[in-house]
N, C-alpha and C positions, 0 to 999 in steps of 0.2 A: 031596482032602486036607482034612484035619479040623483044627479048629481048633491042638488042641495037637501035631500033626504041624509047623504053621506056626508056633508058639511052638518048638518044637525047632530047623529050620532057621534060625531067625531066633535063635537062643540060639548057634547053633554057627558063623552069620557073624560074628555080633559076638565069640565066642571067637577065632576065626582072624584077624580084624581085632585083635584083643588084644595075641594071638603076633608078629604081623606088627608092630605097635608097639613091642613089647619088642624085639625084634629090631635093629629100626631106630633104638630109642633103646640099645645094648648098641653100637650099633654108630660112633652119635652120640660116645657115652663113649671111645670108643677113639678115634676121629679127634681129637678134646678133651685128650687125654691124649696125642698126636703133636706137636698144634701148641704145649700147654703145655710139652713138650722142646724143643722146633723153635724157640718164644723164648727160652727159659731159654741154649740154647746160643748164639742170635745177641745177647741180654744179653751174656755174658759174654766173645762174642769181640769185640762193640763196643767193651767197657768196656776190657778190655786193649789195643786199638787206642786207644781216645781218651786211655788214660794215656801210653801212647807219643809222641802224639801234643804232648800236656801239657808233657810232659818235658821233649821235642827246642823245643817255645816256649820253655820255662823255661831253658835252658841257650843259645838264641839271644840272648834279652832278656838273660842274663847277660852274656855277650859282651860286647853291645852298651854293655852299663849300663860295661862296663870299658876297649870300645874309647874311648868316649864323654870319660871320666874321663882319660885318657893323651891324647885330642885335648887338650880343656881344657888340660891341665897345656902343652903347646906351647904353644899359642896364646897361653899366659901369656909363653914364656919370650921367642916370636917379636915379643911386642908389646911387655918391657921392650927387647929390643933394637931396635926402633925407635923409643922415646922416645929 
């Protein structure tokens, strides 16, 4: 085998190692482009869950802020009548 016989095979490993890279990176891109859906959808089904979530506090603490207000207003009415 002659020199430039050895320059060919050695041109055409590193071509097939090329292929095989692009390949691999084509194929990198595509799993990349799964997982950027795969958050984008568990974003947005978290973010509607934790508004849910927000809400059902925000209308507890409401409640509360009112059950709260109606105790007070007793415990007024229960303390002038025991003066």
């Amino acid at each position: 085998m002659n020199n430039e016989e050895k320059i060919l095979n050695l041109l055409e490993k590193v071509y097939i190692d090329l292929q095989e890279t692009k390949l691999d990176l084509k194929e990198t891109k595509q799993d990349l482009k799964e997982v950027k859906k795969t958050v984008l959808h568990i974003e947005n089904d978290h973010g509607q869950k934790l508004s849910a979530l927000f809400d059902g506090y925000k209308q507890n603490s409401d409640k509360l802020d009112r059950i709260e207000a109606e105790v007070s207003k007793h415990e007024e009415i229960i303390l002038r009548r025991i003066r």
